[in-house]
ZADO-1210 file (C-alpha; in nm, 4 decimals, padded with zeros to 6 digits):
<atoms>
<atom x="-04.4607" y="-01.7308" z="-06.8771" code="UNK" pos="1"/>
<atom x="-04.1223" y="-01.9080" z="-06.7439" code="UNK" pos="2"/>
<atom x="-03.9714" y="-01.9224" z="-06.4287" code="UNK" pos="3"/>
<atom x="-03.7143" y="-01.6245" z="-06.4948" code="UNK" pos="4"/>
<atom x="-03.9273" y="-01.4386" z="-06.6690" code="UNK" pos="5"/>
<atom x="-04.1508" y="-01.4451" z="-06.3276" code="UNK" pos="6"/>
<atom x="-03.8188" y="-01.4261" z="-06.1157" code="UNK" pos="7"/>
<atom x="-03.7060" y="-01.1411" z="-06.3684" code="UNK" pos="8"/>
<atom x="-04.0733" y="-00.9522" z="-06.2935" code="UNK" pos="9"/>
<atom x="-04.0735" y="-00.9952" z="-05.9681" code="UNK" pos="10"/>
<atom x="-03.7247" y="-00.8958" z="-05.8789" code="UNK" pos="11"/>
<atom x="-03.8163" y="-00.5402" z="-06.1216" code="UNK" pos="12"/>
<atom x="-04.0654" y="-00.4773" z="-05.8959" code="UNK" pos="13"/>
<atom x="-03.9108" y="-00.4836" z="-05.5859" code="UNK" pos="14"/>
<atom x="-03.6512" y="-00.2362" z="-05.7702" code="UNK" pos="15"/>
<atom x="-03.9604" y="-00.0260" z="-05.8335" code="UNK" pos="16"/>
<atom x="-04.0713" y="-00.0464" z="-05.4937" code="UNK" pos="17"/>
<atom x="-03.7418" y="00.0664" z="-05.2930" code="UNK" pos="18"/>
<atom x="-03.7004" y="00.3716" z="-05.5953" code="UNK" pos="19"/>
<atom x="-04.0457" y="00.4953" z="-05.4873" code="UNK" pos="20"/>
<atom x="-03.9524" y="00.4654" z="-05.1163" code="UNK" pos="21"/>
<atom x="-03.6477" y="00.6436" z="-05.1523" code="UNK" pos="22"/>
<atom x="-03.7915" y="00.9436" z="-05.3458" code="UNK" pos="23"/>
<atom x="-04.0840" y="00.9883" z="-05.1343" code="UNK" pos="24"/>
<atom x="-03.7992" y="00.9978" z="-04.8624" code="UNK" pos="25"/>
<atom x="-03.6024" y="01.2500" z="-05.0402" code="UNK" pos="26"/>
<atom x="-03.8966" y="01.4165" z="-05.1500" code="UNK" pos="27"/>
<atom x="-04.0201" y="01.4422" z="-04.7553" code="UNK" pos="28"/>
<atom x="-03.6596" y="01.5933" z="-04.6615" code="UNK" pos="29"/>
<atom x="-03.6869" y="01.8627" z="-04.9446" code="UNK" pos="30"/>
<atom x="-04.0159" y="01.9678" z="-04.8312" code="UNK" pos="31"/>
<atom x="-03.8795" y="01.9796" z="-04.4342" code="UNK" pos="32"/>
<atom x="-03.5941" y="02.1473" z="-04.5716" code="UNK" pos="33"/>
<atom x="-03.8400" y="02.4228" z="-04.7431" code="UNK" pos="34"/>
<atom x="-04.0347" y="02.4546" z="-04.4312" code="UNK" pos="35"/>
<atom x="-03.7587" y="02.4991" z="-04.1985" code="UNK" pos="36"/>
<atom x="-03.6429" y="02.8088" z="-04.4454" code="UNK" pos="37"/>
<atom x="-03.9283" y="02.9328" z="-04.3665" code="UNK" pos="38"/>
<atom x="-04.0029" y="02.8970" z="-03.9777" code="UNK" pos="39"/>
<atom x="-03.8903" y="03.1902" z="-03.7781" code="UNK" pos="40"/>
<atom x="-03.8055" y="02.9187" z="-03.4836" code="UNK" pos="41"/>
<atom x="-03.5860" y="02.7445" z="-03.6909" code="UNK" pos="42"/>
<atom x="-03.4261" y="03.0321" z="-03.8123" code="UNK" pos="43"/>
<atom x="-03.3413" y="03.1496" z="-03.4485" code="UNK" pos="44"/>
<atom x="-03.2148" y="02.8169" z="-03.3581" code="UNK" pos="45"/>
<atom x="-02.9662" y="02.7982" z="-03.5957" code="UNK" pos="46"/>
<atom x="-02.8449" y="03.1067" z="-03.5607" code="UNK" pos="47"/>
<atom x="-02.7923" y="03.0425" z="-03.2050" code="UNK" pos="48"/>
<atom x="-02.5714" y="02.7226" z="-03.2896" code="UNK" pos="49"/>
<atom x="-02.4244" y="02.8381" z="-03.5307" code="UNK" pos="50"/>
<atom x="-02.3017" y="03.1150" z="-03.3050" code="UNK" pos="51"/>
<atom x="-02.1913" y="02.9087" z="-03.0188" code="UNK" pos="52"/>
<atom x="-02.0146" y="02.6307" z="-03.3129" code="UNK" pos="53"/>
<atom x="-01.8087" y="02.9361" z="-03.3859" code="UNK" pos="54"/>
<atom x="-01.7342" y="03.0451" z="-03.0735" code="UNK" pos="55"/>
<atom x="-01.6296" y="02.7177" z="-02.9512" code="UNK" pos="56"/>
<atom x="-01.3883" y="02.6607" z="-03.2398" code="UNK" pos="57"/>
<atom x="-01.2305" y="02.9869" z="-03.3029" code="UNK" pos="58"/>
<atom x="-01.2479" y="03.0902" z="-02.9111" code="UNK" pos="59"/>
<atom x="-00.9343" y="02.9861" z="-02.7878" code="UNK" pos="60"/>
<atom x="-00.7554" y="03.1263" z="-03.0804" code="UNK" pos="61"/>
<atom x="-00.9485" y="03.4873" z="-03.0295" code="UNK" pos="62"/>
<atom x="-00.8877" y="03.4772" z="-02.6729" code="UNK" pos="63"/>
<atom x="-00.7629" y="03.7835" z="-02.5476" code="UNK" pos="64"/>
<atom x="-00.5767" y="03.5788" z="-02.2199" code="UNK" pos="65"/>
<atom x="-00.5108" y="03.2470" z="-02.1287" code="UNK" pos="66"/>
<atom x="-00.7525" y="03.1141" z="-01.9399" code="UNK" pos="67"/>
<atom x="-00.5446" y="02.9602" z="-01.7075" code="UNK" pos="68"/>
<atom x="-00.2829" y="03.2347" z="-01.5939" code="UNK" pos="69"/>
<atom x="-00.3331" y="03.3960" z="-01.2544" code="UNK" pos="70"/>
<atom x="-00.2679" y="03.7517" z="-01.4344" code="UNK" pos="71"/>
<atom x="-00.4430" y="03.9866" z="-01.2154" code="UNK" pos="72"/>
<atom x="-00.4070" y="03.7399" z="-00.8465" code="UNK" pos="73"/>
<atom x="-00.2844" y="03.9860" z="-00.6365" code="UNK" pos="74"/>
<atom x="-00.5043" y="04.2776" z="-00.7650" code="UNK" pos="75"/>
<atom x="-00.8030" y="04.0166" z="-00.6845" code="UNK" pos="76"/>
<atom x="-00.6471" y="03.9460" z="-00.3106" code="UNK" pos="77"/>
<atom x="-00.5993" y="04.3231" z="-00.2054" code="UNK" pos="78"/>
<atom x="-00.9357" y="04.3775" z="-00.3100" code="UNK" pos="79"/>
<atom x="-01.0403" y="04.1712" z="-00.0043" code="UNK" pos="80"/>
<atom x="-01.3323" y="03.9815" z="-00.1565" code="UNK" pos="81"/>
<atom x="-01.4448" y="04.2850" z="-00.3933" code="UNK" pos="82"/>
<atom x="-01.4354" y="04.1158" z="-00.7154" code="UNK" pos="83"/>
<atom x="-01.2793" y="04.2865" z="-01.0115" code="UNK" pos="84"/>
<atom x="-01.6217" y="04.4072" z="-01.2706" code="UNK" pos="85"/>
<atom x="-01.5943" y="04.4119" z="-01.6224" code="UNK" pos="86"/>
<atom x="-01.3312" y="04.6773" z="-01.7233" code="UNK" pos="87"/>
<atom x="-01.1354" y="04.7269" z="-02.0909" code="UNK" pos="88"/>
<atom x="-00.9027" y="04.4470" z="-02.0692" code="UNK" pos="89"/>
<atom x="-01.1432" y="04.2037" z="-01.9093" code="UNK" pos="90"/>
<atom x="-01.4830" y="04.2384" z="-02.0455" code="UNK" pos="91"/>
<atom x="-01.6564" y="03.9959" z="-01.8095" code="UNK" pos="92"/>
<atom x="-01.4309" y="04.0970" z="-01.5220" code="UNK" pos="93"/>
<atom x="-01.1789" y="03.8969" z="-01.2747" code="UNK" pos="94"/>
<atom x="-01.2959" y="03.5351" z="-01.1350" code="UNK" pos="95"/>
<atom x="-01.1680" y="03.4471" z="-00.7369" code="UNK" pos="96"/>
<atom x="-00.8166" y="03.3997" z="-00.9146" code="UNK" pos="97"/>
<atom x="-00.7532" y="03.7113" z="-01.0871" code="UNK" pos="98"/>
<atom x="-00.8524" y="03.4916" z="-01.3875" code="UNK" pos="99"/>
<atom x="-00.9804" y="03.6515" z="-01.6991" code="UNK" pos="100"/>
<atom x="-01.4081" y="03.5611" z="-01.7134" code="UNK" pos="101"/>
<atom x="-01.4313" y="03.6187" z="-02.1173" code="UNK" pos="102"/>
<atom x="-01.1417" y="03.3905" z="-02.1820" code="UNK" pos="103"/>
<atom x="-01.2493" y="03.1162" z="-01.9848" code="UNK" pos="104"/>
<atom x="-01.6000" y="03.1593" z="-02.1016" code="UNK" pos="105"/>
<atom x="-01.4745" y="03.1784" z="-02.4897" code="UNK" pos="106"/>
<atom x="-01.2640" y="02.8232" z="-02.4301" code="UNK" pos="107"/>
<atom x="-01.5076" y="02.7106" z="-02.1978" code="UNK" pos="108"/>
<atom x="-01.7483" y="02.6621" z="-02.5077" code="UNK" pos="109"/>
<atom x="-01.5261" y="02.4175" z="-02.6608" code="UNK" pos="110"/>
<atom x="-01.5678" y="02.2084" z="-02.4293" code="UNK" pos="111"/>
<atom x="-01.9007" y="02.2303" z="-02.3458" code="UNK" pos="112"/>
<atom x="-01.9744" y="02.1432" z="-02.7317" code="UNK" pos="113"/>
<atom x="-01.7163" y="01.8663" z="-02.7610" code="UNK" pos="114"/>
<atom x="-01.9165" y="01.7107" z="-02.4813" code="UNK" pos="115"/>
<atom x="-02.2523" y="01.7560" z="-02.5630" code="UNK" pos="116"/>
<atom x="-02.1541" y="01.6334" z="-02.8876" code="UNK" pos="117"/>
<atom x="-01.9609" y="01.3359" z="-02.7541" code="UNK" pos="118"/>
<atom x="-02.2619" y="01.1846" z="-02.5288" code="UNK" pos="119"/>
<atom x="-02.5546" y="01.2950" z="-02.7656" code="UNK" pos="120"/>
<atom x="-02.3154" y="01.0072" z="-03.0514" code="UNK" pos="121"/>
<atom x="-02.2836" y="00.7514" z="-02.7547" code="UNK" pos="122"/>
<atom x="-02.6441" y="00.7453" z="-02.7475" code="UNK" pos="123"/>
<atom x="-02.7361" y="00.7851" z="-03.0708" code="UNK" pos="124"/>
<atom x="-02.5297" y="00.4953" z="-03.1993" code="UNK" pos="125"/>
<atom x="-02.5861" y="00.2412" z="-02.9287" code="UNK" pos="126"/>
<atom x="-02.9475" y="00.3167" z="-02.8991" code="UNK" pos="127"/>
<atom x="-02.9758" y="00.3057" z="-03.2891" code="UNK" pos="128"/>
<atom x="-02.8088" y="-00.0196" z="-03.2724" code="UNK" pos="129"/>
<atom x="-03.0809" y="-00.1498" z="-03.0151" code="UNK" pos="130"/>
<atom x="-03.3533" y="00.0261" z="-03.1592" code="UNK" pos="131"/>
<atom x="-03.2671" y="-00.1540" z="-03.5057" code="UNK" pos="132"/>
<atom x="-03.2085" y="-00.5024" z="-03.3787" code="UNK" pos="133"/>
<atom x="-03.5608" y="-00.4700" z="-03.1367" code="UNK" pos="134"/>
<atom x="-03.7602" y="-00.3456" z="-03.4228" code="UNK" pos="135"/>
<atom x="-03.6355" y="-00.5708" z="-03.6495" code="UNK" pos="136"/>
<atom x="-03.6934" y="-00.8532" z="-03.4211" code="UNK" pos="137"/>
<atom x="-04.0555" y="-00.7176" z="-03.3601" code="UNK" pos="138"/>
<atom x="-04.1267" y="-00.6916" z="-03.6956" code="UNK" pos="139"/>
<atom x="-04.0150" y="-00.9304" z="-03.8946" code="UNK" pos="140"/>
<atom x="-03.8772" y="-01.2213" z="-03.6316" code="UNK" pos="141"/>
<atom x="-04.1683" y="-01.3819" z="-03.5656" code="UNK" pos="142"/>
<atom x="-04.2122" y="-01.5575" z="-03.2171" code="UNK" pos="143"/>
<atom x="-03.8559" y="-01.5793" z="-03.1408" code="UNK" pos="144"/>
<atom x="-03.8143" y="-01.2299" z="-03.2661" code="UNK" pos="145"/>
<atom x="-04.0840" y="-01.0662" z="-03.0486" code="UNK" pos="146"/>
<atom x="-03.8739" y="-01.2724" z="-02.7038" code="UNK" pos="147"/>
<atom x="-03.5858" y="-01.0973" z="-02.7729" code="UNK" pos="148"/>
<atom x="-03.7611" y="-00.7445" z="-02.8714" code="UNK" pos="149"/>
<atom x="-03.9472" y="-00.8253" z="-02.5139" code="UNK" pos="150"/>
<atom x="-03.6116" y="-00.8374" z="-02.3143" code="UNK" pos="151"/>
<atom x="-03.4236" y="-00.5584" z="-02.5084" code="UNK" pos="152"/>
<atom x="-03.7634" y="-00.3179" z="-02.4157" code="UNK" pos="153"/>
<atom x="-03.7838" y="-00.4268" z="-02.0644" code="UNK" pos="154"/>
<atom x="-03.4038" y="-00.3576" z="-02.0195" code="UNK" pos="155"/>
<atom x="-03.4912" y="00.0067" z="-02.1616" code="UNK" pos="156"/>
<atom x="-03.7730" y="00.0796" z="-01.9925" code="UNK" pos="157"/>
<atom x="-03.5729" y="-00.0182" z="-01.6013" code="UNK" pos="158"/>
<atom x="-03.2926" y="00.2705" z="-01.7766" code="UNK" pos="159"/>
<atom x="-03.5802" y="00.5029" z="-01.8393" code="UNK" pos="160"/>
<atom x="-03.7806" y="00.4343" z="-01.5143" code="UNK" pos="161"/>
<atom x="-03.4551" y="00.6159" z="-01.3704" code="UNK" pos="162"/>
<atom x="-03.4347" y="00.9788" z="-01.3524" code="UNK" pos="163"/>
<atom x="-03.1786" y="01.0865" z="-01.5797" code="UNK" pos="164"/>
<atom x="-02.9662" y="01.2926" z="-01.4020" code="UNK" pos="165"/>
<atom x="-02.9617" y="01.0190" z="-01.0840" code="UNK" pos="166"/>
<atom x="-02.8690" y="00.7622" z="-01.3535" code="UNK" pos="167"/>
<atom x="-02.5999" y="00.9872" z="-01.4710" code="UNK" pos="168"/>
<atom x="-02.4787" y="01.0898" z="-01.1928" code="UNK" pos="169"/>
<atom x="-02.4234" y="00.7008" z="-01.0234" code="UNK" pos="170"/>
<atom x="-02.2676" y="00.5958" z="-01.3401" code="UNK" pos="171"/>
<atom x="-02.0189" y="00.9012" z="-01.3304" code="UNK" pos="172"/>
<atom x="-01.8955" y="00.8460" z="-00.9351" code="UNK" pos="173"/>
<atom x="-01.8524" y="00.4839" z="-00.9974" code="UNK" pos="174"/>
<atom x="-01.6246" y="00.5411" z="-01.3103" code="UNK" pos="175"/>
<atom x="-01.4278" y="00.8188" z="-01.0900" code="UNK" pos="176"/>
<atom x="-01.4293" y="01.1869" z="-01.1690" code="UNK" pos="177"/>
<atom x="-01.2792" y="01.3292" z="-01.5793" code="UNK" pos="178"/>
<atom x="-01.4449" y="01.4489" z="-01.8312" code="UNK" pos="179"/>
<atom x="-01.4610" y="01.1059" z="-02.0392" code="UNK" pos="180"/>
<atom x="-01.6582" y="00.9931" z="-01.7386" code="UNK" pos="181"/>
<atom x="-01.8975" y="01.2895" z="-01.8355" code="UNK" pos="182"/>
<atom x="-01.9319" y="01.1783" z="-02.1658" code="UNK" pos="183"/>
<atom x="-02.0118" y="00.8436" z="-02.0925" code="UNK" pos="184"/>
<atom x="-02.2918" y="00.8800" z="-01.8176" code="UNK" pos="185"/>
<atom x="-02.4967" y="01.1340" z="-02.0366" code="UNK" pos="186"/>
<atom x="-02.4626" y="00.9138" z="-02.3297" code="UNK" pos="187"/>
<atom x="-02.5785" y="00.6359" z="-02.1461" code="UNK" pos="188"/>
<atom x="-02.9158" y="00.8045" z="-02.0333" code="UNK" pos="189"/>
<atom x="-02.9803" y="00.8817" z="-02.3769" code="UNK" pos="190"/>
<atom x="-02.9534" y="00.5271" z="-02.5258" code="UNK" pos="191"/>
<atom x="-03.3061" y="00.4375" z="-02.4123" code="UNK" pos="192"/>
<atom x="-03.4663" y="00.7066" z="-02.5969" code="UNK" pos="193"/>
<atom x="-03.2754" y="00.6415" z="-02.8719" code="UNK" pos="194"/>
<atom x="-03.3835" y="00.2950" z="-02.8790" code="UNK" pos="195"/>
<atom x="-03.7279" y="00.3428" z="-02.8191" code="UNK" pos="196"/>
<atom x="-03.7720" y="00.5893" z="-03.0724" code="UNK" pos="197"/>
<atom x="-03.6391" y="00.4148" z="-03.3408" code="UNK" pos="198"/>
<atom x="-03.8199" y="00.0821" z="-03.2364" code="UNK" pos="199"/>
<atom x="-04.1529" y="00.2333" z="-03.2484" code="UNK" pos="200"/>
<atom x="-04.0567" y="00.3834" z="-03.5476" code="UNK" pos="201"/>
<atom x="-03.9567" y="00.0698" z="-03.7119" code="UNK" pos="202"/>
<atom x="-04.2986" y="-00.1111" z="-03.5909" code="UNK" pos="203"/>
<atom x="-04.4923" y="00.1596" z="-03.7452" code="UNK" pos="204"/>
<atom x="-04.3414" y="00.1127" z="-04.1123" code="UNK" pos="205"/>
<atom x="-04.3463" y="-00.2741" z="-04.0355" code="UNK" pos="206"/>
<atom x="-04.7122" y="-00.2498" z="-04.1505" code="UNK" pos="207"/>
<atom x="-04.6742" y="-00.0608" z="-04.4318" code="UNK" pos="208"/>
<atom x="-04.8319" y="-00.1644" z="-04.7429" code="UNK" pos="209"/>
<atom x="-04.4207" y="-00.1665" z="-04.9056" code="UNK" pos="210"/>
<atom x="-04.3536" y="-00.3809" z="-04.6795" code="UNK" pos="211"/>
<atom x="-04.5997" y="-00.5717" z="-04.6623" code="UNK" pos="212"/>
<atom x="-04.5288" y="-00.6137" z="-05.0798" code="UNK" pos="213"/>
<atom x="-04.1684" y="-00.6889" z="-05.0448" code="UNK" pos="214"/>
<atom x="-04.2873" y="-00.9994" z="-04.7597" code="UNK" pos="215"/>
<atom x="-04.5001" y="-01.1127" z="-05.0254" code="UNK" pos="216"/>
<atom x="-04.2652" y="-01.0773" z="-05.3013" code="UNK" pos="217"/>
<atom x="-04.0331" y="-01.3090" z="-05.1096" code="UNK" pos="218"/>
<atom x="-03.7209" y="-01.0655" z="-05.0537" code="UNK" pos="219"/>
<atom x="-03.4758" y="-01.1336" z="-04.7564" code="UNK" pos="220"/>
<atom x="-03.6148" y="-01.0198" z="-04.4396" code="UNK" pos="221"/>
<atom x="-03.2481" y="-00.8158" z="-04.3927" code="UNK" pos="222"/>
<atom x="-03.3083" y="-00.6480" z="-04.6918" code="UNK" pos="223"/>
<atom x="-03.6582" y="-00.4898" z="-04.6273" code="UNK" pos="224"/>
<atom x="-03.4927" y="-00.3942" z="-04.2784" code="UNK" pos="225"/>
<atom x="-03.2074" y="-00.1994" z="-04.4029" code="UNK" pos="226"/>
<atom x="-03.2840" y="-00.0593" z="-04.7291" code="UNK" pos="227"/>
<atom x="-03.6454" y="-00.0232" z="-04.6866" code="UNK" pos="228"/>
<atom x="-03.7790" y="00.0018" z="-04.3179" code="UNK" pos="229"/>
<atom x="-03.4885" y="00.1189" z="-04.1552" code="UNK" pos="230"/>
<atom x="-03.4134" y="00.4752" z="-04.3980" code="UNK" pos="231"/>
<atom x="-03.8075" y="00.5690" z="-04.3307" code="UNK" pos="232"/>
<atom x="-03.7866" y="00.5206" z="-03.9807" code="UNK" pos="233"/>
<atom x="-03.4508" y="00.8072" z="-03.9104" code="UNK" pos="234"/>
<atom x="-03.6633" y="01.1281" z="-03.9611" code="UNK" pos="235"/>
<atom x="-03.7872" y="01.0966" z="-03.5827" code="UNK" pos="236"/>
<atom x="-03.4203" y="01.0276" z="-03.4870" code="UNK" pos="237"/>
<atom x="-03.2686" y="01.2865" z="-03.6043" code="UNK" pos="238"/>
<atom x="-03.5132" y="01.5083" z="-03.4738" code="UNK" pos="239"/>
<atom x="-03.4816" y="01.3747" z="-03.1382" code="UNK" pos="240"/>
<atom x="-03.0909" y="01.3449" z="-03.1848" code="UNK" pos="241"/>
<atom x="-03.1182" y="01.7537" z="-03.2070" code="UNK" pos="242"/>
<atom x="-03.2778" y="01.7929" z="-02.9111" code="UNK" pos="243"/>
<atom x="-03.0945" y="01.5533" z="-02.6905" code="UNK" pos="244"/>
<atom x="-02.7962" y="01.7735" z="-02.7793" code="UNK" pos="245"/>
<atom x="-02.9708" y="02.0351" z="-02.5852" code="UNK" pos="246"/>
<atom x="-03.0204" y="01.7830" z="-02.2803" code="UNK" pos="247"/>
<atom x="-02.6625" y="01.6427" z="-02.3173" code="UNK" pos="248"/>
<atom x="-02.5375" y="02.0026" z="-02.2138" code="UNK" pos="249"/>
<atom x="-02.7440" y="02.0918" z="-01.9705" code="UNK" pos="250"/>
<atom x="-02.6648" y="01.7099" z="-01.8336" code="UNK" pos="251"/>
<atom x="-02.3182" y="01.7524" z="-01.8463" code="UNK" pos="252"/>
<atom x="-02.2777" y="02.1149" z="-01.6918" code="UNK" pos="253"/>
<atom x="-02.5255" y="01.9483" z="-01.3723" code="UNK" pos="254"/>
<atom x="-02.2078" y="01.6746" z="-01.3585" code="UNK" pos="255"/>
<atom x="-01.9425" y="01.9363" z="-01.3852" code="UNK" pos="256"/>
<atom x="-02.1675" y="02.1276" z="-01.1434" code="UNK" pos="257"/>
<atom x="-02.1525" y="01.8590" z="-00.9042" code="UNK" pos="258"/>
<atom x="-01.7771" y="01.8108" z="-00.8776" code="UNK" pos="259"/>
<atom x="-01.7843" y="01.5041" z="-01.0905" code="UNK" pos="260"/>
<atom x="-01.6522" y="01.7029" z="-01.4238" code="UNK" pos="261"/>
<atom x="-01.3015" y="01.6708" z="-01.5072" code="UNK" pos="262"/>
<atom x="-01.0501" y="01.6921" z="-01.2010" code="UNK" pos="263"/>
<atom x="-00.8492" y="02.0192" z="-01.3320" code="UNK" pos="264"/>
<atom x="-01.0301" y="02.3053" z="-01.2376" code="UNK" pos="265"/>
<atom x="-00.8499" y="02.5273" z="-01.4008" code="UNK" pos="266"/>
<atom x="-00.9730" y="02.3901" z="-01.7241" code="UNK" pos="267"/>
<atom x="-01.2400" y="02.5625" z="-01.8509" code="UNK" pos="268"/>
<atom x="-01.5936" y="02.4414" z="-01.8990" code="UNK" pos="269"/>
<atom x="-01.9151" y="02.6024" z="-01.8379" code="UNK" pos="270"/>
<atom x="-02.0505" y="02.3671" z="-01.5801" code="UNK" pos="271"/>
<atom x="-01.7325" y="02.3954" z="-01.3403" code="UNK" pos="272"/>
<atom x="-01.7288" y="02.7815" z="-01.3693" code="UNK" pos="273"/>
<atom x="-02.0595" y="02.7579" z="-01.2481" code="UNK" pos="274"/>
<atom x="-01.9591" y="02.5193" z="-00.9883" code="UNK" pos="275"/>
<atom x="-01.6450" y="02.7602" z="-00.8627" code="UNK" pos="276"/>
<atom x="-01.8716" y="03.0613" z="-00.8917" code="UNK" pos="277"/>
<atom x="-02.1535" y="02.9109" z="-00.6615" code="UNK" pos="278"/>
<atom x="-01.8899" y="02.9936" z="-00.3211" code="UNK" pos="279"/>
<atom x="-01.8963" y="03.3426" z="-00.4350" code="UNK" pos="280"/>
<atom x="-02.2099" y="03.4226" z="-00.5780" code="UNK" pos="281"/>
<atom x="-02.3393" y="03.6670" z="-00.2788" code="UNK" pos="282"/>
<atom x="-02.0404" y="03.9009" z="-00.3459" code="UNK" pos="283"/>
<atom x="-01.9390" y="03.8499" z="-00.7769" code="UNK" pos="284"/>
<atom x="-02.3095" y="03.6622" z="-00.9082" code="UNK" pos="285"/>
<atom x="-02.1631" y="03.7603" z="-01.2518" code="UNK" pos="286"/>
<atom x="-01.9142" y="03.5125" z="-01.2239" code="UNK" pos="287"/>
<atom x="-02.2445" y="03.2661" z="-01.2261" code="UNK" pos="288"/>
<atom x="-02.4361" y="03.4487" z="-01.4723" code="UNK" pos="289"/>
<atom x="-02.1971" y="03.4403" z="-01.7685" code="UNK" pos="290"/>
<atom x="-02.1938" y="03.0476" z="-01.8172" code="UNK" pos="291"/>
<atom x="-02.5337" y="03.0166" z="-01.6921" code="UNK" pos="292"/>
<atom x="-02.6543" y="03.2102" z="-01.9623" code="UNK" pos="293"/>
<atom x="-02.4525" y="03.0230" z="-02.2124" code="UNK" pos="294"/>
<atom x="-02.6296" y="02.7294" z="-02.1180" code="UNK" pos="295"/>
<atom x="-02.9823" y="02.8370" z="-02.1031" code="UNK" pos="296"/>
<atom x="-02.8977" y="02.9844" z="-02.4995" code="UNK" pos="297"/>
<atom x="-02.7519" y="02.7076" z="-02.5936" code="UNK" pos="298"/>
<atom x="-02.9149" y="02.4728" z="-02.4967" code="UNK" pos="299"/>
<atom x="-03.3023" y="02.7083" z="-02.6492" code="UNK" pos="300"/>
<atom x="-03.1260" y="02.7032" z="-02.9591" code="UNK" pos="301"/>
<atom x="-03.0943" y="02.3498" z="-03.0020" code="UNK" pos="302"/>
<atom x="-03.4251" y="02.2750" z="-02.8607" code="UNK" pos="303"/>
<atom x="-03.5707" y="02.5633" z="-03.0967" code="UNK" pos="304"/>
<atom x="-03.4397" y="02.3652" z="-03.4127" code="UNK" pos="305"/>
<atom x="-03.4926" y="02.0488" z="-03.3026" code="UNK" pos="306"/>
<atom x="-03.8747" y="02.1563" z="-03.2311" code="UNK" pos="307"/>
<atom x="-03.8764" y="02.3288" z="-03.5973" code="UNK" pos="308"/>
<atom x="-03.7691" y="01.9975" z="-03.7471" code="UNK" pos="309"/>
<atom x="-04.0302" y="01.8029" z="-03.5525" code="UNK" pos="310"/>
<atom x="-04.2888" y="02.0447" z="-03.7283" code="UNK" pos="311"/>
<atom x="-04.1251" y="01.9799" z="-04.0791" code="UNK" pos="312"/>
<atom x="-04.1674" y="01.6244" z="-04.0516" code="UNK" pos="313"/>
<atom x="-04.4202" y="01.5957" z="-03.8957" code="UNK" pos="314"/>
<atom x="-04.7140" y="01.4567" z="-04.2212" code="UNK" pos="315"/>
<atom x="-05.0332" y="01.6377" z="-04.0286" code="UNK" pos="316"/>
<atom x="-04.8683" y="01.9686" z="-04.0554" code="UNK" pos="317"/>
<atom x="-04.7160" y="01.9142" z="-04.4296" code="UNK" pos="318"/>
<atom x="-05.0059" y="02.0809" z="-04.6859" code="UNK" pos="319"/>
</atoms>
C-alpha cells in the first residue's frame, strides 16, 4: 500500500470519525428536544418566559400611561400618605408620585430582560473563551499546557471564593452607578462558572476514545479542539447559561435595589421600584409586591427550564 493511499485512509477516517460525533450530537439534542416536549417543568418554564419576552417587548407600546408622567401627583399629595389602590385606570394603583404602577411595571420588564440578558452574554462569552483555552491547554498542551490551565483555574477559583453578590456589588461602586455598570458586575461573577463548566467539560471528552483516535491518527491538536471536543462539551453550557439568566436578574434587581442601578429613577426597572417602594412599604406594600413578584416568576421560570434541560441531557436519565 503507498504513502497516499495510507494518507488517503487515514484522512477518510478521521472524516468518519467527526460525522459520527456530530450525529450522535444531533441525535442527543433531538432526543432532549423530545423529552423537554414532554416534561411538565419544562413546559411551565417556557411559558413563563415566553410570557415575560412578550411583555417586555410589546409593554411599552401597550402601556396604558407613560411611566414617567406625574399624572395623578396632586391626587397622591392630598391623600396625605394614603396611597392610591388599584382602580379602572390604574390597575396596580398610584406609586409615591402619582405614577401609574402597571405602566412602570409593563416597561420595567424591558429592562429587567435587556439586563439579565446583557450580563448572562458577558459571562457566557468570556468564560467560554477561558473555559476553551484552559481545557484545551489541559488536555492536549502537555506540560506547558497544564501551567497555564493551573493559573487560569486558580484565577477562577479566587473569583468564585467571593460571594457573588459582594463581588458584584464592589465591581459596580468602583465603576460608578448606570445601568452598564449593572451589566458588567453580574457578568463578571458569572465568568467563573462559565469557565469552569466548560473546562471540566472539555477534560472529560479529552479522554474519549474519538479523541483519543484522532491523537493517534495524527490530526492537528486545534482541530480535535474545535470541531471535535469543543461541540460535545456545550450541552452543560447551555444548560447552565439558562439558569444563570435566572441569577443575572435576581443579581441585577439586588444592584438596582441597592442604589447602584442606573442614576434616573424615574426609569423604570424592577429592582429600583423595589428600591423606591421599600420607604413606603408600611403604608402601600403593593407598590413592593408587584415587581417582587415579577422577579420571583421570572426568575422560577428560567430556573424551571434550565432544570428541565439538565434532565434532557443528562445520559443516566435518557432510556
Amino acid at each position: 500500500m503507498t504513502t497516499s493511499t495510507k494518507a488517503a485512509k487515514i484522512e477518510r477516517l478521521a472524516e468518519l470519525t467527526a460525522q459520527n460525533e456530530t450525529s450522535s450530537g444531533a441525535s442527543l439534542w433531538r432526543e432532549a428536544f423530545r423529552r423537554l416536549k414532554t416534561s411538565k417543568m419544562a413546559i411551565i418554564g417556557g411559558v413563563v418566559i415566553a410570557a415575560f419576552i412578550v411583555m417586555a417587548v410589546v409593554g411599552p407600546w401597550v402601556a396604558p400611561h407613560s411611566p414617567k408622567a406625574l399624572t395623578w401627583k396632586d391626587e397622591v399629595f392630598l391623600n396625605r400618605g394614603e396611597f392610591v389602590g388599584p382602580r379602572g385606570e390604574n390597575w396596580f394603583g398610584l406609586d409615591h408620585l402619582g405614577r401609574d404602577m402597571f405602566s412602570r411595571f409593563l416597561v420595567g420588564a424591558r429592562q429587567t430582560l435587556l439586563v439579565g440578558v446583557v450580563s448572562m452574554l458577558i459571562g457566557l462569552i468570556i468564560g467560554a473563551v477561558i473555559g476553551v483555552v484552559s481545557g484545551a491547554a489541559a488536555t492536549l498542551g502537555g506540560a506547558a499546557g497544564r501551567r497555564v490551565d493551573t493559573v487560569v483555574m486558580r484565577i477562577t477559583d479566587i473569583m468564585l471564593a467571593l460571594p457573588s453578590l459582594l463581588l458584584a456589588a464592589s465591581i459596580a461602586a468602583v465603576m460608578g452607578q448606570s445601568l452598564t455598570t449593572v451589566m458588567i458586575a453580574v457578568g463578571v461573577v458569572q465568568i467563573p462558572i462559565f469557565a469552569r463548566l466548560l473546562r471540566g467539560s472539555m477534560l472529560a471528552q479529552g479522554s474519549k476514545d474519538y479523541v483519543l483516535a484522532a491523537k493517534s491518527l495524527g490530526i492537528r491538536k486545534r482541530r480535535i479542539v474545535v470541531t471535535q471536543i469543543l461541540p460535545n462539551s456545550l450541552s452543560p453550557v447551555i444548560v447552565q447559561a439558562t439558569l444563570s439568566l435566572a441569577t443575572a436578574i435576581i443579581e441585577a434587581a439586588a444592584l438596582s435595589y441597592l442604589g447602584l442601578g442606573n442614576p434616573d429613577p424615574s426609569v423604570p426597572e424592577w429592582g429600583v421600584m423595589l428600591s423606591q417602594a421599600q420607604r413606603f412599604f408600611d403604608n402601600a406594600p403593593m407598590m413592593a409586591v408587584y415587581p417582587a413578584v415579577g422577579i420571583i416568576i421570572t426568575a422560577l421560570g428560567f430556573t424551571l427550564l434550565g432544570e428541565a434541560m439538565r434532565e434532557a441531557l443528562d445520559p443516566k436519565l435518557r432510556g
